[in-house]
VOPA-282306 format. One line per field, with one value per residue (C-alpha): x, y, z; residue number from 1. Coordinates in nm, 2 decimals, always signed. Example, Ala and Ser with C-alpha at 12.3 -4.5 7.8 and 13.67 -1.06 7.14 Angstrom:
xx <- +1.23	+1.37 .
yy <- -0.45	-0.11 .
zz <- +0.78	+0.71 .
num <- 1	2 .
//
This chain:
xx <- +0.00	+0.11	+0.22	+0.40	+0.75	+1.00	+1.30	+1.61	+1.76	+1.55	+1.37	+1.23	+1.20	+1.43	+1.68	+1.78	+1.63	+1.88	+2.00	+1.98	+2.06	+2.02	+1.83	+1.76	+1.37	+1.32	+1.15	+1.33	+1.65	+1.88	+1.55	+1.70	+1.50	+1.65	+1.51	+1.54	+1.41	+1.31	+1.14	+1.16	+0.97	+1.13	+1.02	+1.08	+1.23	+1.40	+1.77	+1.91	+1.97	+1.75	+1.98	+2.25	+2.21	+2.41	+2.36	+2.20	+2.34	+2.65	+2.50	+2.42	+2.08	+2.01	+1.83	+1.59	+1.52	+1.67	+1.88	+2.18	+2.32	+2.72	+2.78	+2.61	+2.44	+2.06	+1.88	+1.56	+1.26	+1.33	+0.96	+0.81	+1.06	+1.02	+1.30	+1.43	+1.75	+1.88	+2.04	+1.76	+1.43	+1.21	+1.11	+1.19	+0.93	+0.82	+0.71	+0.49	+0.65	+0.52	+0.69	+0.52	+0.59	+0.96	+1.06	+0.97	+0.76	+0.72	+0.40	+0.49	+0.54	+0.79	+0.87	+0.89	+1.11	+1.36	+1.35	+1.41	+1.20	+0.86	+0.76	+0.65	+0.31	+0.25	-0.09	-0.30	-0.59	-0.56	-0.48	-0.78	-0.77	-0.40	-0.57	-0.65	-0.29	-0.01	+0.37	+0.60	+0.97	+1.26	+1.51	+1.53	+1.77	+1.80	+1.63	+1.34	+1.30	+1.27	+1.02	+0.79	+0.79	+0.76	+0.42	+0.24	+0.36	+0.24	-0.12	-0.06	-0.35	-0.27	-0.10	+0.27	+0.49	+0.85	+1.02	+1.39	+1.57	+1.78	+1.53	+1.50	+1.35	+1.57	+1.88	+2.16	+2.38	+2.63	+2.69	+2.82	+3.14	+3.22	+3.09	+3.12	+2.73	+2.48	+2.22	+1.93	+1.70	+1.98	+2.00	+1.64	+1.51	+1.17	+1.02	+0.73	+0.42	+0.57	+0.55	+0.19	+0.05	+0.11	-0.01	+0.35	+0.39	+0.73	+0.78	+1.10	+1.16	+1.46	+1.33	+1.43	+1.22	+1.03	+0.75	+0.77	+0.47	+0.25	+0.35	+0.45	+0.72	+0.81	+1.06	+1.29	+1.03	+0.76	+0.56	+0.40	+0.33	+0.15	+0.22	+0.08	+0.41	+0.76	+1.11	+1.40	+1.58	+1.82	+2.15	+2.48	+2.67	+3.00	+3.28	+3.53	+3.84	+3.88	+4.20	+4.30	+4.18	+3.93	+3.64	+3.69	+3.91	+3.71	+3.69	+3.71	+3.44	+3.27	+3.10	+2.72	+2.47	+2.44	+2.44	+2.80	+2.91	+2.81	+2.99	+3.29	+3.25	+3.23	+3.57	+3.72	+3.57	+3.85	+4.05	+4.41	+4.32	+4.52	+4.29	+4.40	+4.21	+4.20	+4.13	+4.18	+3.88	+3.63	+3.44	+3.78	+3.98	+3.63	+3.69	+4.01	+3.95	+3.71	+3.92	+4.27	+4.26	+4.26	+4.37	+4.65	+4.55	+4.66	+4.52	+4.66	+4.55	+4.66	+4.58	+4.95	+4.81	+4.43	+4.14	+4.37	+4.05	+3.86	+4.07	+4.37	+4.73	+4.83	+4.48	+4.55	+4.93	+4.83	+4.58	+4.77	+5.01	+4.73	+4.59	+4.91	+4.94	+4.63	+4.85	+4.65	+4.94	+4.94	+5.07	+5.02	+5.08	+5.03	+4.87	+4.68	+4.84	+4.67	+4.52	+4.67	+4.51	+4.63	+4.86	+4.63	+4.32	+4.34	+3.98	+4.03	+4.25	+4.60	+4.77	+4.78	+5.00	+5.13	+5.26	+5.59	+5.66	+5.52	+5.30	+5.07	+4.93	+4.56	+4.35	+4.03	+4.05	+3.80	+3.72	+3.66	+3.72	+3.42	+3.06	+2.87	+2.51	+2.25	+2.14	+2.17	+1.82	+1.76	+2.09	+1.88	+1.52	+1.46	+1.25	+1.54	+1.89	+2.11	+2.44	+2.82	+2.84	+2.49	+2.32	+2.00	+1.98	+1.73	+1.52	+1.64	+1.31	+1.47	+1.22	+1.36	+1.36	+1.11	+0.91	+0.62	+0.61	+0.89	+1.18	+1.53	+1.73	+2.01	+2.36	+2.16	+2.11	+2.29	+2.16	+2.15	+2.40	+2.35	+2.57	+2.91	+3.08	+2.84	+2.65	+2.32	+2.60	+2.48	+2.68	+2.64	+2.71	+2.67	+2.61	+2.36	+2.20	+2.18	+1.97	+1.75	+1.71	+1.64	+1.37	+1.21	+1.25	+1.09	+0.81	+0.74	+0.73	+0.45	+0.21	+0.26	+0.40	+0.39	+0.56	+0.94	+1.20	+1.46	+1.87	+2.06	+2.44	+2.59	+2.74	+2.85	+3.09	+3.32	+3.51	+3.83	+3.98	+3.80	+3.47	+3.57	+3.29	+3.25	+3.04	+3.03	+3.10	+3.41	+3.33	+3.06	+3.37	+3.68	+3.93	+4.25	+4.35	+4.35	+4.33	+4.43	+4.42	+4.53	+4.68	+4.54	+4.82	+4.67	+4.29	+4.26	+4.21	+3.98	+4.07	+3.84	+3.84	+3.85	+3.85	+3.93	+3.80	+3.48	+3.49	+3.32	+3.35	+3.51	+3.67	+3.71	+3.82	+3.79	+3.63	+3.25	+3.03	+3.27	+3.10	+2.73	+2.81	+3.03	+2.72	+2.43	+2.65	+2.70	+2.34	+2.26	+2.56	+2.74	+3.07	+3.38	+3.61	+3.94	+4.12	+3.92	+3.98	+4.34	+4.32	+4.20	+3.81	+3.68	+3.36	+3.21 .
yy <- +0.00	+0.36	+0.59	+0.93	+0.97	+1.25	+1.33	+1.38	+1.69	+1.82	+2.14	+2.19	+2.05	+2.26	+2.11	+2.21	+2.06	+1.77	+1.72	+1.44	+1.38	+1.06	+1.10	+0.92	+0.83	+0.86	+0.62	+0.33	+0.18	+0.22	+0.37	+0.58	+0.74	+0.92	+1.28	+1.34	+1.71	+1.59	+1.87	+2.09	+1.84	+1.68	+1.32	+1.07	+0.69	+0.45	+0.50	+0.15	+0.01	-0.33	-0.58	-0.55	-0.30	+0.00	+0.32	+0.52	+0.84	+0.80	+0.71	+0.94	+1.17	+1.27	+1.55	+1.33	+1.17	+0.86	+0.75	+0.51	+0.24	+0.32	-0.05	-0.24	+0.01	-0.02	+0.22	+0.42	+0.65	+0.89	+1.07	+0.67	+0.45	+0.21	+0.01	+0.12	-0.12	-0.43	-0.57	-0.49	-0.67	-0.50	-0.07	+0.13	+0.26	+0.62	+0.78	+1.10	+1.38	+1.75	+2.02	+2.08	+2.36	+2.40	+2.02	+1.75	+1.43	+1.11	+0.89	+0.52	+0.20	+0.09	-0.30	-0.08	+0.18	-0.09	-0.29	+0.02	-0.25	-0.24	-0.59	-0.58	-0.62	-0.95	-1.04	-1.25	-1.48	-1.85	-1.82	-2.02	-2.15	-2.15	-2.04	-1.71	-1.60	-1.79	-1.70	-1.98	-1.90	-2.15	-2.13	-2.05	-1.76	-1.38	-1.30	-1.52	-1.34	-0.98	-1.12	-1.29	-0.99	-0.74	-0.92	-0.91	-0.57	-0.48	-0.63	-0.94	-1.14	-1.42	-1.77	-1.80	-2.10	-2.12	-2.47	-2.50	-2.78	-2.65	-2.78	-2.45	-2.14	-1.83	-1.76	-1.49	-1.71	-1.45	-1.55	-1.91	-1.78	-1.47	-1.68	-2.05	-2.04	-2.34	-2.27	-2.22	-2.01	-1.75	-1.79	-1.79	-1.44	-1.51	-1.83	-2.06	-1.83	-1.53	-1.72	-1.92	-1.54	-1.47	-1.78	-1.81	-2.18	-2.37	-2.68	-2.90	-3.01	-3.00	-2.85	-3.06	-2.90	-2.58	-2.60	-2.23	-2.28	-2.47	-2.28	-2.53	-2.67	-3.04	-3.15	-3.45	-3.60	-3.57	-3.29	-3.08	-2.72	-2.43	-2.09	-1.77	-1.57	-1.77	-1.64	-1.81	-1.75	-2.12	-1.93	-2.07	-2.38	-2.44	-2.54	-2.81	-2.87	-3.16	-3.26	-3.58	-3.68	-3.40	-3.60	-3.91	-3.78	-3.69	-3.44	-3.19	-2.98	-2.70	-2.39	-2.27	-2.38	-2.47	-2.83	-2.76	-2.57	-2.83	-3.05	-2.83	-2.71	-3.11	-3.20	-2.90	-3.04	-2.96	-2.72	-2.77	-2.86	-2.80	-2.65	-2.59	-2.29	-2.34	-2.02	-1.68	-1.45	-1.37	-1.65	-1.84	-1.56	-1.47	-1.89	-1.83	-1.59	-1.73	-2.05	-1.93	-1.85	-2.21	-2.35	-2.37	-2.27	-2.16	-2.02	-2.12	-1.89	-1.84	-1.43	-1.25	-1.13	-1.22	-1.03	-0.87	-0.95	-0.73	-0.47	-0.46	-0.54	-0.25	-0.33	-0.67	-0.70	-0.47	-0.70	-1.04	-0.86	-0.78	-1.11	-1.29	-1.10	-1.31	-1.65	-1.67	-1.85	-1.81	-1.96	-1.71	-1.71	-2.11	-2.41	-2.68	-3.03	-3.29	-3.38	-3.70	-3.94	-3.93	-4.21	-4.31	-4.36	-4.34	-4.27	-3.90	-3.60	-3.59	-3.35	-3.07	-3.06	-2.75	-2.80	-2.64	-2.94	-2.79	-3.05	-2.87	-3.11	-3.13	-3.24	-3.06	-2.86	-2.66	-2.49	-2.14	-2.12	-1.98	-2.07	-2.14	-2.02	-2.29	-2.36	-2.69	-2.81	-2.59	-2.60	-2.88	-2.67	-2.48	-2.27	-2.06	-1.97	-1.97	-1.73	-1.89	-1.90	-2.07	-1.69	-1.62	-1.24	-1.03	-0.65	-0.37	-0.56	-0.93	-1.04	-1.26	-1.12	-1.35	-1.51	-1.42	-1.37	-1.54	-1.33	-1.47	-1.30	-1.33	-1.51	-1.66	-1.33	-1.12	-0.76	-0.44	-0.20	+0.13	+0.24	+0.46	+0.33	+0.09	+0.26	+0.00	-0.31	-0.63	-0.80	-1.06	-0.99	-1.23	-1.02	-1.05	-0.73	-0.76	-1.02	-0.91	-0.57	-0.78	-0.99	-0.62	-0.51	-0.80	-0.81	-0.43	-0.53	-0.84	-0.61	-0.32	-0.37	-0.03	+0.11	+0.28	+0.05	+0.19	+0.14	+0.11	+0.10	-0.24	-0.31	-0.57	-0.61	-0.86	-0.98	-0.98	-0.94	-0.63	-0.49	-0.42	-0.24	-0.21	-0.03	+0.02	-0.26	-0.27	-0.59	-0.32	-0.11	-0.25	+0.00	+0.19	+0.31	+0.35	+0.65	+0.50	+0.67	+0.53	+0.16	-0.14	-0.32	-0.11	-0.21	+0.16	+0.27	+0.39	+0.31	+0.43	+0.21	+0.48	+0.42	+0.75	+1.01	+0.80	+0.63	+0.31	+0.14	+0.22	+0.02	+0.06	-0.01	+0.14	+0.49	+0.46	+0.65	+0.64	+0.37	+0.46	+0.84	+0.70	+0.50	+0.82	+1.02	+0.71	+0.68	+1.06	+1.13	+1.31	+1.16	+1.31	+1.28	+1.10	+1.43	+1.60	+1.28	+1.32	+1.67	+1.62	+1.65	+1.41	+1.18	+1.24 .
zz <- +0.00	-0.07	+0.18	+0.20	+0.29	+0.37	+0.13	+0.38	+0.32	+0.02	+0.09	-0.31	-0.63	-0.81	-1.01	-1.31	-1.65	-1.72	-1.36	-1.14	-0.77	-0.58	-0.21	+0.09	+0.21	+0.55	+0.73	+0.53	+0.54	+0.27	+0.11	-0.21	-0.51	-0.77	-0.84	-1.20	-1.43	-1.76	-2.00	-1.69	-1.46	-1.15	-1.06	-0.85	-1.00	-0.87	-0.80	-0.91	-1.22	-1.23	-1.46	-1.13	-0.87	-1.03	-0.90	-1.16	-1.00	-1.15	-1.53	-1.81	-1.84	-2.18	-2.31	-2.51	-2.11	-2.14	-1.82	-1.93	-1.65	-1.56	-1.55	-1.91	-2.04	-1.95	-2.06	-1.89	-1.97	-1.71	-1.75	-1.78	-1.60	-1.87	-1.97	-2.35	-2.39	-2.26	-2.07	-1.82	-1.78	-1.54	-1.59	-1.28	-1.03	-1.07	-0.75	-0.70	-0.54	-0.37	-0.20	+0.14	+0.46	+0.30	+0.24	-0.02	+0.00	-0.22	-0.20	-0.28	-0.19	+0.03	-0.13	-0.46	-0.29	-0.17	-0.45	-0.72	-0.97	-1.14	-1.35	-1.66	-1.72	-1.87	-1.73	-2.03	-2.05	-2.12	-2.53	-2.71	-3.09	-3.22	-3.57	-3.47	-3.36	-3.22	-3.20	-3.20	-3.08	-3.12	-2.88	-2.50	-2.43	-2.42	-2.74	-2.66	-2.32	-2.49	-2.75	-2.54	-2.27	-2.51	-2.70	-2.39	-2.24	-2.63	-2.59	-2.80	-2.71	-2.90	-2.81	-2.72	-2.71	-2.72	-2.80	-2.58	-2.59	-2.23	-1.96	-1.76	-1.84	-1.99	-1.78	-1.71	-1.93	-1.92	-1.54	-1.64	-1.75	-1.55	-1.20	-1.31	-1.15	-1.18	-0.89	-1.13	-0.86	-0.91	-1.27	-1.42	-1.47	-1.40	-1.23	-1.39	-1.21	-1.45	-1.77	-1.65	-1.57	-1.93	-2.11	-2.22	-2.28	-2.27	-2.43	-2.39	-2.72	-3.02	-3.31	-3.64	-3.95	-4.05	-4.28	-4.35	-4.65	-4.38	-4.14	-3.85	-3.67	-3.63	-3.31	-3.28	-3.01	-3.28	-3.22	-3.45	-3.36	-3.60	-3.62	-3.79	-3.66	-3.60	-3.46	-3.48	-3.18	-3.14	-3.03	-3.11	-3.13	-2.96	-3.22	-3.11	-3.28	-3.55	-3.38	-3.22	-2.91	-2.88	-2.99	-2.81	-2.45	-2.15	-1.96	-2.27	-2.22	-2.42	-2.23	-2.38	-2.12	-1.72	-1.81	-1.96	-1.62	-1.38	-1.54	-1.49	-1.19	-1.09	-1.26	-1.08	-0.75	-0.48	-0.68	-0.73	-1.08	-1.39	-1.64	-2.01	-2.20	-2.58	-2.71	-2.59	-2.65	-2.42	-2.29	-2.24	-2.07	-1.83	-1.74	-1.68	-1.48	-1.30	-1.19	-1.18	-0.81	-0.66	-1.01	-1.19	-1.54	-1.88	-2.23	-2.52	-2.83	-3.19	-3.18	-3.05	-2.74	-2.57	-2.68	-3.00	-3.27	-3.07	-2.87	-3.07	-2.98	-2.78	-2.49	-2.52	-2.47	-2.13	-1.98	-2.01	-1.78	-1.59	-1.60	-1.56	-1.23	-1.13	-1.16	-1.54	-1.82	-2.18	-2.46	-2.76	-3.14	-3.06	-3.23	-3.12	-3.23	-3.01	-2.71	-2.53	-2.29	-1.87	-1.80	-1.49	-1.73	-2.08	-2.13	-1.98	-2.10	-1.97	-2.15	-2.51	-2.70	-2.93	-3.29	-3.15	-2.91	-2.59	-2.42	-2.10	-1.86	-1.79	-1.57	-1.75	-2.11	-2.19	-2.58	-2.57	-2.98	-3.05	-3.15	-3.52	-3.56	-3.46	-3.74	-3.87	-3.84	-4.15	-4.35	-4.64	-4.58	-4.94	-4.76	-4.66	-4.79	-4.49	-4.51	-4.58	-4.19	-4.15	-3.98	-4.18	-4.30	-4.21	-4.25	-3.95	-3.81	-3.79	-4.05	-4.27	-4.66	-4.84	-4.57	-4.48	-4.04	-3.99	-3.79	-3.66	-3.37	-3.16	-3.27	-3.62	-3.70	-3.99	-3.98	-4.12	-3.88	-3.87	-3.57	-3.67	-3.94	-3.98	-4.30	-4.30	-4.38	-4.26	-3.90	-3.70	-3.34	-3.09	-2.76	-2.48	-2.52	-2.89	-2.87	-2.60	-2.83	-3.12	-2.94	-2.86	-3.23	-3.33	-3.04	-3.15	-3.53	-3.51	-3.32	-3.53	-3.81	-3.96	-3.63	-3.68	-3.58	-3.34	-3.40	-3.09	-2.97	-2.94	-2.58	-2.40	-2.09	-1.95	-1.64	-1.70	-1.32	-1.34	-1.55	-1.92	-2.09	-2.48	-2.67	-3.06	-3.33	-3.57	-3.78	-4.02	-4.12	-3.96	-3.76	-3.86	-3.56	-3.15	-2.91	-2.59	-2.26	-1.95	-1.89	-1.97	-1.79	-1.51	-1.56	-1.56	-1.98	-2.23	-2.59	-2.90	-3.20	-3.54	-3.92	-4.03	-3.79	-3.70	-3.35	-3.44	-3.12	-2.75	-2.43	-2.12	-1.75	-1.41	-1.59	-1.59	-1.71	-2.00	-2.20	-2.17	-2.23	-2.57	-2.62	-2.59	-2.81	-3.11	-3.08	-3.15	-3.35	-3.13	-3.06	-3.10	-3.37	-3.34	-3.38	-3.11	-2.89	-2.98	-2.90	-2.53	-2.54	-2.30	-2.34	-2.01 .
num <- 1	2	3	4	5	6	7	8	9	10	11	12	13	14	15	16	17	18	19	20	21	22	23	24	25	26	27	28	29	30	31	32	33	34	35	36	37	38	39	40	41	42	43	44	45	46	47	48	49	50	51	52	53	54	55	56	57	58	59	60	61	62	63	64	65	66	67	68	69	70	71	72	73	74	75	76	77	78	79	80	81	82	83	84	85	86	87	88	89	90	91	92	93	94	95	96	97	98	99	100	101	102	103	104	105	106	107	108	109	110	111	112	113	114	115	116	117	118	119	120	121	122	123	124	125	126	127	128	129	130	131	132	133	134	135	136	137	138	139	140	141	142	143	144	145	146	147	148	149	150	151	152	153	154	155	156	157	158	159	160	161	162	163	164	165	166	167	168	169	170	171	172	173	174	175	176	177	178	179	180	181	182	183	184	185	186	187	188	189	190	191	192	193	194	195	196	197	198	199	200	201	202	203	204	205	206	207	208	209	210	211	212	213	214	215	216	217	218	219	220	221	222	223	224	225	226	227	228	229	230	231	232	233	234	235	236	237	238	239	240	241	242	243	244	245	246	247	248	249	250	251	252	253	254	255	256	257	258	259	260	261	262	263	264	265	266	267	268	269	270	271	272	273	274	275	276	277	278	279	280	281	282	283	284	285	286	287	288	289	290	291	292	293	294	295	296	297	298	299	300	301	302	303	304	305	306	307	308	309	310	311	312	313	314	315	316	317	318	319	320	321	322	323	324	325	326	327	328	329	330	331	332	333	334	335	336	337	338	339	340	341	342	343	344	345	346	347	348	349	350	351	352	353	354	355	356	357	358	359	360	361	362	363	364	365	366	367	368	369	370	371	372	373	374	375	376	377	378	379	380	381	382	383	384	385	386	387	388	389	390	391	392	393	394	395	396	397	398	399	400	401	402	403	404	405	406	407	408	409	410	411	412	413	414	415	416	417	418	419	420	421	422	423	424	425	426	427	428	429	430	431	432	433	434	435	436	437	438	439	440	441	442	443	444	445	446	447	448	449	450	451	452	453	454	455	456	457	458	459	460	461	462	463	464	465	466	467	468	469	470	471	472	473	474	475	476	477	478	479	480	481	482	483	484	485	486	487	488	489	490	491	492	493	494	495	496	497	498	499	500	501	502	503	504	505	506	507	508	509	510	511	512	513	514	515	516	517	518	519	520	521	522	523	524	525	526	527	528	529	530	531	532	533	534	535	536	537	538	539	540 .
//
């Protein structure tokens, strides 16, 4: 139930238009709102970000009132609350406030208050005859989450069913690699009531065909299921290495799902483990990471230095220092020759070796080397022409060019970029947020279908012994050349990716808001040229 409370030490509502200022409520502990003046209005929202907590005193207000997360890049109606941009799920609260006798006070809830969170509204009636209107999504992960949430929140009334072949409902799958977690309470975003509330169905089920001119669905476990809308929404597939011993070793493991992790996490068991790393991008060096501290591990990779397809030589040279200062190996400019069984049981991995001689012992390997769209179910369906990589193309709204209602999202998904540099060119970007924004786009585009669809900044982050945050995308337009500031070696940096004077994409460490203020002024076309970077003008 709503009740009044006092603002500590706020006698008026007078900030000025573009302002923010985080306050305590009295009568609550650790009760905090944050004021905000949008359009010359103050309100009242909440002051934490609600993907993980981050105070959203110290993010980025916008003159178009948007409110951008410090930490991933969440974005916020300030006037609404609502949520605009993943990685974020639920809106914030907005609270009324008046100025009374010299000193301000906010009516609201106090679970609200605490909890800086609002649910989306997904509320729906049981769904009747699947002729009338049914949306069939295939796949189980972030993209599915933003299109099934965004239908109802958009007054779909229709059926929903999404077909995952995981066994658990959508999860913060970017926690498996940073946290090596597996407790499934902490990693589902929202719990069976949520989905039942909202007539979303959940089947457990592989799906093996698409009859895209009958419009239905076949799974392995035979089950047929019709559609008048479908999104494709599988994910990716780890790739192992056609090397020997990889196929038939144990405890060679690849990382995409919780059922990979616990697996993992149970051959690491009582640490003291010697874990080998094949492949030195990002979901290898966050498991490295991750295990290095009771472990002893190593990365092998081909690049020169970890990270260098993405960040470049110079940021990637400075956090292996970094990262070997955290008891983290590497083997660089290496190749993979073999893997070779243990001496004490020649069904399990014992050891790698490189093509230069150098044999590493292992207890464990795990293949970080990357992962190939999901897509195999329809690589002989004439239906649809799949891309050289197996991605499917699609529209700015992830509907796919020459079929009718059918959309595909997430790391299947080739589509148009229009962020700097990237000139309308089609990407494939395989990024949490992306495919949570996608899922929205698409959402948006089934229930109104002559609405405007919305480009967004690319970001994603990544624990690296401390928070890299990234923002931008070079693989549209490539990159020439790097303004660095600061250290990497020192997790303390913010590099910005150009071709030609155009910042196409950003890094950073240990400098927030850095990101999300690069990533408000890409998105209005604001951002400062590599000469005026060179020149000393600061993002934030």
């Amino acid at each position: 139930m709503a009740q009044e409370y006092k603002l500590k030490g706020v006698s008026s509502l007078d900030l000025s238009p573009g302002s923010k200022q985080e306050v305590e409520v009295e009568g609550i502990e650790n009760g905090k709102v944050l004021l905000v003046n949008t359009g010359g209005k103050t309100q009242a929202l909440g002051s934490k970000c609600t993907h993980y907590g981050a105070p959203l005193a110290k993010g980025v207000l916008t003159s178009d009132g948007r409110i951008t997360c410090p930490w991933h890049g969440a974005c916020f109606n300030a006037k609404t609350g609502d949520i605009e941009d993943a990685p974020a799920l639920d809106h914030l609260p907005v609270f009324q406030v008046a100025e009374r006798d010299g000193a301000v006070y906010l009516t609201g809830e106090e679970s609200a208050i605490k909890s800086s969170k609002r649910q989306p509204k997904v509320k729906c009636a049981e769904f009747g005859s699947v002729q009338d209107d049914h949306v069939v999504v295939v796949g189980g992960g972030s993209g599915t989450l933003g299109v099934v949430e965004s239908l109802r929140e958009n007054g779909y009334k229709g059926g929903i069913t999404v077909i995952s072949n995981e066994g658990y409902y959508p999860i913060d799958r970017t926690k498996l690699s940073k946290a090596l977690m597996t407790d499934l309470s902490k990693l589902q975003w929202r719990n069976k009531d949520f989905y039942e509330g909202g007539s979303i169905k959940f089947v457990q089920g592989e799906v093996n065909n698409v009859d895209f001119s009958g419009r239905f669905v076949t799974t392995s476990e035979g089950e047929k299921i019709d559609y008048t809308k479908l999104v494709l929404a599988t994910g990716g597939t780890p790739r192992r290495l056609p090397l020997e011993g990889f196929k038939n070793l144990g405890n060679i493991f690849t990382f995409r799902n919780v059922h990979d992790t616990k697996k993992i996490v149970d051959q690491i068991g009582e640490k003291g483990k010697k874990i080998v790393v094949v492949g030195s991008s990002f979901i290898g060096i966050e498991l490295a990471v991750a295990t290095a501290g009771d472990n002893d591990v190593t990365v092998i990779g081909m690049e020169n230095v970890p990270l260098e397809r993405v960040l470049g030589e110079k940021v990637g040279s400075g956090l292996q220092k970094a990262l070997e200062g955290k008891g983290v190996k590497f083997y660089m400019g290496a190749s993979v020759d073999k893997a070779e069984p243990s001496a004490s049981d020649e069904s399990k991995v014992g050891s790698v070796s490189l093509k230069d001689g150098t044999k590493l012992e292992a207890d464990l390997v795990v293949l970080g080397v990357g992962v190939a769209p999901a897509t195999q179910f329809l690589k002989n369906n004439s239906g649809i022409k799949l891309e050289d990589d197996g991605s499917i193309k699609t529209n700015d709204d992830y509907s796919v060019p020459g079929l009718k209602d059918v959309y595909a999202i997430g790391d299947i998904a080739t589509f148009p970029y229009h962020g700097p540099g990237g000139e309308g060119k089609h990407v494939r970007i395989e990024h949490w947020n992306v495919a949570q924004k996608a899922g929205r786009i698409a959402a948006n585009h089934i229930v109104n279908p002559g609405g405007k669809t919305e480009h967004f900044i690319p970001i994603f982050w990544s624990a690296l012994g401390a928070q890299l945050r990234y923002c931008g995308n070079t693989m549209a337009s490539g990159w020439d050349d790097l303004v660095l500031e600061g250290s990497p070696a020192e997790n303390k940096f913010v590099a910005y990716y150009c071709k030609g004077e155009t910042v196409v994409a950003m890094a950073s460490m240990g400098r927030d808001p850095a990101m999300a203020q690069s990533a408000e002024l890409m998105r209005v076309n604001k951002m400062p040229t590599k000469t005026e970077l060179q020149e000393g003008i600061s993002v934030v």
